[in-house]
C-alpha positions in Angstrom: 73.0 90.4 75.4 72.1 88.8 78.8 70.9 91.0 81.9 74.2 90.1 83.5 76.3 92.1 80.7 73.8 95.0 80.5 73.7 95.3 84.1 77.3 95.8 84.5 77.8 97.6 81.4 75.4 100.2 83.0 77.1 100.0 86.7 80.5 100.6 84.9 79.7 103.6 82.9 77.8 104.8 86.1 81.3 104.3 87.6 83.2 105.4 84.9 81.1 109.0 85.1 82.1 109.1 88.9 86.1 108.6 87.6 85.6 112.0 85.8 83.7 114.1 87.7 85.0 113.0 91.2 88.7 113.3 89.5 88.3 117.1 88.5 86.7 117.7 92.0 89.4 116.1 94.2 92.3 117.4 92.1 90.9 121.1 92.6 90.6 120.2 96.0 94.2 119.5 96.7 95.4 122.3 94.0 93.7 124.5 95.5 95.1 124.0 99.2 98.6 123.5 97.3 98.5 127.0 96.0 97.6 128.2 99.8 101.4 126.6 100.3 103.1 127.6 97.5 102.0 131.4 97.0 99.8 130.5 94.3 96.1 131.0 96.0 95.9 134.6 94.1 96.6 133.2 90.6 93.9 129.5 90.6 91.5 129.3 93.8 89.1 132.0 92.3 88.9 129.3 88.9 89.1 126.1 91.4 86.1 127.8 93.4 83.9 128.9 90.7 84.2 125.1 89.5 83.2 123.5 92.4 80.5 126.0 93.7 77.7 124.2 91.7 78.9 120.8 91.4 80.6 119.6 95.1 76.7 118.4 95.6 76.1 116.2 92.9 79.6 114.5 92.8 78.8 111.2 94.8 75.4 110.8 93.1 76.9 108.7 90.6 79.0 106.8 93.2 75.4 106.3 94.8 73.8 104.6 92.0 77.1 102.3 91.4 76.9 101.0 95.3 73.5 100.5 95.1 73.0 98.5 91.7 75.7 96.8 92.6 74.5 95.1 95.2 70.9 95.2 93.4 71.9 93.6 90.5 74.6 91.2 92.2 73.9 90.1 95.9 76.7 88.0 96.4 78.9 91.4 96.3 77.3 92.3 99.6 78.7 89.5 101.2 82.2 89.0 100.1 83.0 92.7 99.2 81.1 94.0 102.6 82.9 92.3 104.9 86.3 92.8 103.0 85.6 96.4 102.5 85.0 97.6 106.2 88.3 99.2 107.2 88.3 100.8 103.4 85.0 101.8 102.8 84.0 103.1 106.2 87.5 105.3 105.8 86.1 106.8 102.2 83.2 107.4 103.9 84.6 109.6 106.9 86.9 111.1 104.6 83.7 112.4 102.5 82.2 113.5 105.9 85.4 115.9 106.1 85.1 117.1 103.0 81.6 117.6 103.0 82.0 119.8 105.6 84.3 121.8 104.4 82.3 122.5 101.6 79.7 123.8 104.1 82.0 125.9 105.8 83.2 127.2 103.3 79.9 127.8 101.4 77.7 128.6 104.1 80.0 129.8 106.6 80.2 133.5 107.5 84.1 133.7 107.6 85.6 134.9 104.4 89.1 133.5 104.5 90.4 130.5 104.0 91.2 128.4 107.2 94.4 126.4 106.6 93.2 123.6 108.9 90.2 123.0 106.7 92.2 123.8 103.6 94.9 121.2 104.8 91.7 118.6 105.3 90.3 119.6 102.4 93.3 118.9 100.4 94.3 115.8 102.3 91.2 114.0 101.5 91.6 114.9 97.5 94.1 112.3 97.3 93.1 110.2 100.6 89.1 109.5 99.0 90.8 107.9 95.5 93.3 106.1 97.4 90.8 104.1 99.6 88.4 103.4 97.0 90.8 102.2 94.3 91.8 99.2 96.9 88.4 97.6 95.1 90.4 97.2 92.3 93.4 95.6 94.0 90.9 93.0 95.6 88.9 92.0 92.8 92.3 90.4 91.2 92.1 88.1 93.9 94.3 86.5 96.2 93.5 89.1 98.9 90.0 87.8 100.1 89.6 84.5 101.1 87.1 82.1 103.2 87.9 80.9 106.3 85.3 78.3 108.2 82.6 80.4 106.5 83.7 83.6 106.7 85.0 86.1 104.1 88.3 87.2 105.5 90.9 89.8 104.0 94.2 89.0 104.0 95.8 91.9 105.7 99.6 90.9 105.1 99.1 90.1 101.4 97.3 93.3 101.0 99.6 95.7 102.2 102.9 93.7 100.9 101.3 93.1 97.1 103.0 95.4 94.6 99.5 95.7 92.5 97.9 97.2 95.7 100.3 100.5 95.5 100.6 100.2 91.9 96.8 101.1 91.9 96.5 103.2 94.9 99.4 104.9 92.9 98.0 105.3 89.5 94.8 106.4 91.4 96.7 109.8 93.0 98.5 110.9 89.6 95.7 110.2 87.5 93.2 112.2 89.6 95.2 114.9 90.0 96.0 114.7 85.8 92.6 114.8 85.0 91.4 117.5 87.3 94.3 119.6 86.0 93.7 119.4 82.3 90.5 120.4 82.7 91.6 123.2 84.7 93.1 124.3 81.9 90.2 124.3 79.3 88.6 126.0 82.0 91.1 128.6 83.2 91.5 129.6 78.8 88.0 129.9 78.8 87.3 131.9 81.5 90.0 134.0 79.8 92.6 134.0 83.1 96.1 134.0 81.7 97.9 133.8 84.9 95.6 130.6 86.1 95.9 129.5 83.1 99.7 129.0 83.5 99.8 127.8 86.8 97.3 125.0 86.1 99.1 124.3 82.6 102.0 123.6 84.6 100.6 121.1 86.7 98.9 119.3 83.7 102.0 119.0 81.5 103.8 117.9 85.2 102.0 115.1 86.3 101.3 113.7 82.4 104.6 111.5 82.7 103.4 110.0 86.2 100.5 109.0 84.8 101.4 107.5 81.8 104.1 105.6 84.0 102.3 104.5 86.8 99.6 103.3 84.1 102.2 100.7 82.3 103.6 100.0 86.5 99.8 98.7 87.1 99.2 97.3 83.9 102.3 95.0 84.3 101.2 94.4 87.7 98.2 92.6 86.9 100.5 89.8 85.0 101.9 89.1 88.6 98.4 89.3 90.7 96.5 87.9 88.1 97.8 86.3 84.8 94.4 85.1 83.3 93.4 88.9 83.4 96.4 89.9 82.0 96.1 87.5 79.0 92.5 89.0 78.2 93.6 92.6 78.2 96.4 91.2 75.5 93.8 89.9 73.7 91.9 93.4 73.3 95.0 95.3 73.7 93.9 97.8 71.1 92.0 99.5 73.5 94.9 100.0 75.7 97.1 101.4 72.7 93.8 103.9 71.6 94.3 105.1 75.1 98.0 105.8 74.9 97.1 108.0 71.3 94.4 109.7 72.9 97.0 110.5 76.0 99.7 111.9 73.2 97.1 113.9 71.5 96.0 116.0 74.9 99.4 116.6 75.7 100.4 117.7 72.6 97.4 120.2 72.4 98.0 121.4 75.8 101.7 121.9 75.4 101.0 123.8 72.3 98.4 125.9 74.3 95.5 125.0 71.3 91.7 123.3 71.3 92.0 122.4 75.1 88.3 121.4 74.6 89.5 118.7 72.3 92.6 118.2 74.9 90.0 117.5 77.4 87.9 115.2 75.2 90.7 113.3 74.2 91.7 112.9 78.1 87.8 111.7 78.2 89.0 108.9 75.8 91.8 108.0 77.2 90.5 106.9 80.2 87.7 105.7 78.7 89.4 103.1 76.5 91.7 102.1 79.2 88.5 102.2 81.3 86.0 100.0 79.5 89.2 97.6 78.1 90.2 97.2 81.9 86.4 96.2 83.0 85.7 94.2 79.6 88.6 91.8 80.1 87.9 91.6 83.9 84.8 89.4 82.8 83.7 87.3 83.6 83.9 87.9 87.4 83.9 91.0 89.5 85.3 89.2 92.4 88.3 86.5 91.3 87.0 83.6 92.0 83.7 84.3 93.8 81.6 86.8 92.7 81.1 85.5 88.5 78.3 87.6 86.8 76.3 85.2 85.4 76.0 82.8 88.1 75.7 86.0 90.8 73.1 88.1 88.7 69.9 88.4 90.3 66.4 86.9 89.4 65.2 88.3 86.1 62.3 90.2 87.1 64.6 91.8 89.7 66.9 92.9 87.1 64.9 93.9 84.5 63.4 96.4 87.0 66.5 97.4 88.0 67.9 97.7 84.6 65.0 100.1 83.7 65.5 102.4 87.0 69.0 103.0 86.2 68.9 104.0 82.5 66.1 106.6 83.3 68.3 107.4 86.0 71.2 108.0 83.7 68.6 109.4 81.2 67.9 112.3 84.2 71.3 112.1 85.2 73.0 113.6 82.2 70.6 116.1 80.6 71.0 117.6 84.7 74.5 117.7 84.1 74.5 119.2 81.0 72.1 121.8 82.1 74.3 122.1 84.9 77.2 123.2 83.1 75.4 125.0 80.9 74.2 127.6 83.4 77.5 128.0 85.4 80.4 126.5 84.1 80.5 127.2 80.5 78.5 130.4 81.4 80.4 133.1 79.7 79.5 135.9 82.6 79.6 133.3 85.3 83.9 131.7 84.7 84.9 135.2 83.9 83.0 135.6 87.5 80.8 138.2 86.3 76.9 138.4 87.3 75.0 138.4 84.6 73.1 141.0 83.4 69.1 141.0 84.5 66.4 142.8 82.4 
């Protein structure tokens, strides 16, 4: 395997771990303002808070390490993609400032109730953050950028008038909020909260259909923006039919209220097929028709280097996580919201 494919193998699973995590954290984040609205706040927020207590600070470190190898591994992606990406990116950015600072409010702050300003901000930017990020994937179709005398240039009009562009934005907003609220109900079981447990069930059985929908909307999409894509994800189109089993399989075991842990692993592989199919027959470019990953990749010493820094990365990455999880949220005392015992 060349250092081109192992270098964005790695950023893609690096990305792919950001999908998951930053998914369950935004979805909580606009659940949990949503229950402020509808009467709900009583029943989840105590679930939705004792998830993101430990984790709100480690979300974007995976986000981090994609942005960074990225333009490590590939240089020519800080040229096209960082002038393209100015308007989008620099929103993200002031929309994770906001949340940030709710977090520290609401943290560190000596106010015990919830403000609905910063609950309505808060909640906003659950949906806003995935929205402006997923425009990368509307670009690197092509068609959007462009050179002009020199210059990379985005083509505003096309952009905002391309059909694939809300079809992703779109699938972006259901499938956050579908993956945040499955695992809010493995959760909300485990922690033993019936009423939770019902709301967030609701939520996860409501926005399944979206999500499956908007997912065949986009995929049919990307025969319109980009045909030679589309003809590659054909070719491996297993991986796109695993997905849709492992999709039936969590609904099924949600609906029936059994093994939400394997509910929640099976919603692990269904993005993960689609996932990893999506990125394997976007090869070989990351931009259409500028940024190709063998003629882009950097020189080899840079990326073996690189290459090494990043999978002892992930190697700390994980285990942290796992530990992580391990001493809060699959803490018996700590979802039940209990202190545990010392002595």
């Amino acid at each position: 395997m060349s250092y081109a494919m192992v270098a964005i193998t790695v950023l893609w699973t690096f990305l792919f771990g950001y999908l998951l995590v930053a998914s369950i954290d935004f979805g909580a984040g606009f659940f949990s303002y949503y229950s402020v609205l509808t009467g709900h706040e009583n029943k989840i927020h105590n679930i939705i808070q004792r998830y993101l207590s430990p984790v709100w600070e480690v979300t974007n470190v995976f986000l981090i390490f994609f942005v960074v190898g990225l333009v490590g591994f590939f240089p020519d992606a800080a040229y096209y993609y960082g002038t393209a990406l100015l308007v989008p990116g620099s929103l993200a950015l002031v929309l994770l400032a906001i949340r940030g600072a709710y977090y520290a409010y609401h943290t560190y702050g000596s106010q015990t109730g919830n403000n609905i300003v910063y609950m309505g901000l808060y909640g906003a930017t659950g949906l806003l953050i995935p929205a402006a990020l997923s425009t990368i994937l509307a670009i690197s179709e092509g068609g959007i950028i462009y050179m002009d005398n020199g210059k990379v240039e985005l083509h505003w009009y096309t952009f905002f008038t391309n059909p694939y562009t809300w079809s992703v934005i779109l699938l972006a907003l259901v499938s956050v909020l579908y993956i945040s609220a499955m695992f809010l109900s493995y959760y909300a079981q485990r922690a033993g909260d019936e009423v939770a447990f019902g709301v967030v069930r609701g939520y996860a059985l409501g926005w399944s259909g979206p999500t499956i929908l908007a997912s065949v909307f986009a995929f049919f999409q990307i025969n319109h923006q980009n045909p030679v894509h589309f003809g590659q994800m054909l070719d491996i189109a297993w991986m796109f039919i695993a997905s849709f089993i492992c999709f039936v399989i969590a609904v099924y075991l949600v609906w029936k209220r059994i093994r939400l842990g394997i509910a929640f692993i099976m919603v692990m592989l269904q993005f993960a097929f689609a996932w990893y199919g999506y990125g394997r027959s976007h090869l070989p470019y990351i931009l259409y028709d500028y940024i190709h990953i063998h003629e882009s990749i950097t020189n080899d010493t840079m990326a073996i280097a690189l290459i090494t820094a990043f999978i002892l990365g992930f190697c700390v990455l994980v285990p942290s996580l796992i530990l992580l999880m391990r001493l809060f949220l699959f803490d018996a005392n700590y979802i039940r919201g209990k202190s545990a015992k010392k002595g």
